[in-house]
C-alpha positions in Angstrom: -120.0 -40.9 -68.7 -116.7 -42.7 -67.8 -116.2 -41.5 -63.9 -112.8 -42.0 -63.3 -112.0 -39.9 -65.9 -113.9 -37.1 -64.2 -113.0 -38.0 -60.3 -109.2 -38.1 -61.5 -108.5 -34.6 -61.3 -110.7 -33.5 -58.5 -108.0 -36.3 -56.4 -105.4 -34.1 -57.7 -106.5 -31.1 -56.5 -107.4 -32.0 -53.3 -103.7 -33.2 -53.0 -102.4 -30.1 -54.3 -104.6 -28.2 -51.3 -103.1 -30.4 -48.6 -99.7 -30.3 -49.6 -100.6 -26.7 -49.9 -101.5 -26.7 -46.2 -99.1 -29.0 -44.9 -96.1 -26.5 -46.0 -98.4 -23.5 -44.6 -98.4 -25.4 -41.1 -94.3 -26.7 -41.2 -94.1 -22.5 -41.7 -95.9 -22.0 -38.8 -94.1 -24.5 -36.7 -90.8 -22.8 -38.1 -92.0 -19.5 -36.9 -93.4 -20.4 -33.6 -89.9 -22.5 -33.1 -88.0 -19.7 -33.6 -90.3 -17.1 -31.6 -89.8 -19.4 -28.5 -86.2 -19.8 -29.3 -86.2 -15.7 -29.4 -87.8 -15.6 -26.2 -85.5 -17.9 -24.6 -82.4 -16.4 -25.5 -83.9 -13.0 -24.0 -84.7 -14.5 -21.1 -81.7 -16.3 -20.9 -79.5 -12.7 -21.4 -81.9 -11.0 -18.8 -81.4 -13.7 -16.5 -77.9 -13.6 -17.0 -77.7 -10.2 -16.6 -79.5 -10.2 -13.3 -76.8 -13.2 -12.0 -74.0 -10.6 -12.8 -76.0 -7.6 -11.1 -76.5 -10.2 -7.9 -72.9 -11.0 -8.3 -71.5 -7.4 -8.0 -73.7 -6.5 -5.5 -72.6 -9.6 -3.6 -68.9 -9.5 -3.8 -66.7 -7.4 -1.0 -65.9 -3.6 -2.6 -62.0 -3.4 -4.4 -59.6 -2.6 -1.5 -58.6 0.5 -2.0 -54.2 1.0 -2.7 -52.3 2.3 -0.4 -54.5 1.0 2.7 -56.3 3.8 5.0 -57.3 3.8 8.5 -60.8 1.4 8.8 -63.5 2.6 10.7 -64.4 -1.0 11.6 -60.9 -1.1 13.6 -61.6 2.6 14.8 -63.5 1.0 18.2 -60.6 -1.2 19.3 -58.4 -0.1 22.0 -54.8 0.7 21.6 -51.4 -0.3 21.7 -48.4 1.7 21.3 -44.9 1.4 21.3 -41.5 0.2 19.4 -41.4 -2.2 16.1 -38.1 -2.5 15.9 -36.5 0.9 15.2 -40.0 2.4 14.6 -42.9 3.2 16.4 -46.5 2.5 15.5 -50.1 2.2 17.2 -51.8 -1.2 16.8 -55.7 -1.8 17.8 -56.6 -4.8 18.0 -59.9 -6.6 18.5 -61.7 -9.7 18.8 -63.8 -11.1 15.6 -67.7 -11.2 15.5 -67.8 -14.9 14.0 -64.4 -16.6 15.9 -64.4 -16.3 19.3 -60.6 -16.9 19.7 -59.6 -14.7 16.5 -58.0 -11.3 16.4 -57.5 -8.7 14.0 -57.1 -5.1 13.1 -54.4 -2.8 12.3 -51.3 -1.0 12.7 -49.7 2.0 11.6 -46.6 3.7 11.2 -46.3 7.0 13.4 -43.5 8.5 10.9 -45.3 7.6 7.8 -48.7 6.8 8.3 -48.8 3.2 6.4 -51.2 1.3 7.4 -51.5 -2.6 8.0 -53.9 -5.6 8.2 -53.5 -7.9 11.1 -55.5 -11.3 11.8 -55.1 -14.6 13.6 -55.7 -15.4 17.4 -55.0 -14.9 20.3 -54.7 -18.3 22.9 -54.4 -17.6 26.6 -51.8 -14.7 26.8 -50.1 -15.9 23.5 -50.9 -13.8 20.2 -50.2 -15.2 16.7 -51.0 -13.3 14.1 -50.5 -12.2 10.5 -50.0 -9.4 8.4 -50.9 -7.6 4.9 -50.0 -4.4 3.1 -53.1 -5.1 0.8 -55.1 -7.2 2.5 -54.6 -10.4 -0.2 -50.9 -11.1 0.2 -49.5 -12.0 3.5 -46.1 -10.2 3.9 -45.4 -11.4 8.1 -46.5 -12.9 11.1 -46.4 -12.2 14.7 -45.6 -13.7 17.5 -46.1 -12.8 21.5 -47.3 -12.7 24.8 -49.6 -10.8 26.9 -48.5 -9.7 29.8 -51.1 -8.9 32.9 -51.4 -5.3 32.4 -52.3 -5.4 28.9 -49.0 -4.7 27.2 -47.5 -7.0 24.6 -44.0 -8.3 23.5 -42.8 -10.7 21.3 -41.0 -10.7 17.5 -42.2 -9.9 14.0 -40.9 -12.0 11.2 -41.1 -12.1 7.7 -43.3 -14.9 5.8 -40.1 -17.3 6.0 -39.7 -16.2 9.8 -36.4 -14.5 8.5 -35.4 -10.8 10.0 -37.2 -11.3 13.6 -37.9 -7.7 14.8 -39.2 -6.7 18.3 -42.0 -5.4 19.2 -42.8 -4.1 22.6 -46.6 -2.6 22.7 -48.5 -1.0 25.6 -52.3 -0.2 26.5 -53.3 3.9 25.3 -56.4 5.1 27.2 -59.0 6.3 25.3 -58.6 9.7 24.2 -54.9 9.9 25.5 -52.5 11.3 22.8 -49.9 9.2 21.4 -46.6 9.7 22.9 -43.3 11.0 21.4 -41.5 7.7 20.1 -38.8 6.3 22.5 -35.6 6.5 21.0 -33.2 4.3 22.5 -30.8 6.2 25.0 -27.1 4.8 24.5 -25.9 3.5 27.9 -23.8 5.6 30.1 -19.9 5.7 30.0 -18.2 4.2 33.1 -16.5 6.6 35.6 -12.9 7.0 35.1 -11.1 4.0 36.9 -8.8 5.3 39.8 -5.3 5.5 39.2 -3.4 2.3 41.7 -1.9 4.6 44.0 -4.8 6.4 45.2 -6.7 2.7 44.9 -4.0 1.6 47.2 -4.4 4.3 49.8 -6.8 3.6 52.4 -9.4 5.7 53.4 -9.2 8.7 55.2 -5.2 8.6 54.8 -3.1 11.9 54.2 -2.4 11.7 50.0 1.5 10.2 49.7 3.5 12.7 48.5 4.3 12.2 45.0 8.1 13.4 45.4 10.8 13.1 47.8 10.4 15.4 50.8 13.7 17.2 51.9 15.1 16.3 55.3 14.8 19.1 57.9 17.6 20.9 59.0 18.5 20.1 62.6 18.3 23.2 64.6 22.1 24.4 65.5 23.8 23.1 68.9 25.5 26.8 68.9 26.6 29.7 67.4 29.6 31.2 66.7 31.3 34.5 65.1 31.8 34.3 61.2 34.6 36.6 61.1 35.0 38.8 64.0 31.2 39.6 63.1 28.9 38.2 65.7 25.5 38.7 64.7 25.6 36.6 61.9 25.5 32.5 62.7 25.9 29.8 60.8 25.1 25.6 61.1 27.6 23.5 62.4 
């Protein structure tokens, strides 16, 4: 019995079953590779997710157009008076994480616009600026404090063009806001006294202001106008 003849084909089967099995295992592989990969991108979409969640959460709320009265600000105390040809009430406070900064607000008494304010304040100087939106600065501000509270100084535009004054003073707590003070246009000069009564001295009779007719001297005698004599005439 030749055996080669008889072991050839029982090689070539067993090939056939491992080839068989090597494809069955490179499918597995294939599978399990792209199950993983799967599983990755999920987590990497849940993960991403989360980030953007964290993110919103996070980030500072939109500010809100046209700005409103803060509550934060509502504790500071007040200062009212004249920007420029307007009045407005400014409160003003110190910041929880700068010891020498400022900020706050101010608004318009005739319109009720409201405005950021921040910087600091040095000694009895003030240097601040300002928004209308709270990302765009649109002035600054500078003055002094004077002992009693009150402020002065000018408001400028970001280029420090069109200086406009401001002159602010303490409100107490609870005390209504004042009528705005209009400026009062100064007070004509008295009429200037004409040179002749300027000339006269005090106390002095007024000159006359036309020639005064001599008196008559009294008559040295009478005498008969015509045989008539109770009718008298001058000499």
């Amino acid at each position: 019995m030749n055996t080669a003849a008889t072991t050839a084909p029982a090689r070539a089967s067993t090939c056939g079953v491992s080839m068989q099995r090597l494809r069955r295992s490179a499918l597995a592989v294939l599978l399990l590779t792209g199950v993983v990969a799967s599983a990755g991108m999920l987590a990497s979409s849940t993960a991403w997710a989360q980030s953007d969640a964290v993110k919103e959460l996070a980030a500072p709320p939109p500010i809100q157009l046209p700005l409103k009265p803060s509550a934060e600000f509502a504790k500071f105390p007040r200062l009212v008076g004249m920007l420029g040809k307007r009045q407005i009430v400014l409160r003003l406070g110190p910041k929880s994480d700068d010891p020498s900064g400022v900020h706050g607000e101010y608004q318009f008494t005739d319109t009720g616009e409201v405005i950021l304010i921040a910087g600091d304040r040095d000694g009895d100087t003030l240097e601040v600026e300002e928004s209308n939106d709270g990302t765009h600065i649109t002035g600054n501000w500078v003055g002094k404090f004077a002992a009693d509270g009150s402020v002065a100084g000018d408001r400028m535009n970001v280029d420090d063009s069109d200086p406009q004054a401001f002159d602010l003073r303490p409100l107490a707590a609870g005390q209504p806001v004042p009528p705005p003070t209009a400026a009062q246009p100064p007070a004509p000069a008295d009429a200037a006294p004409d040179a002749q009564t300027q000339a006269q001295p005090a106390g002095a009779a007024p000159a006359p202001t036309a020639a005064t007719p001599a008196t008559k001297s009294a008559p040295s005698a009478a005498h008969a106008v015509n045989g008539v004599n109770n009718l008298t005439t001058g000499e």
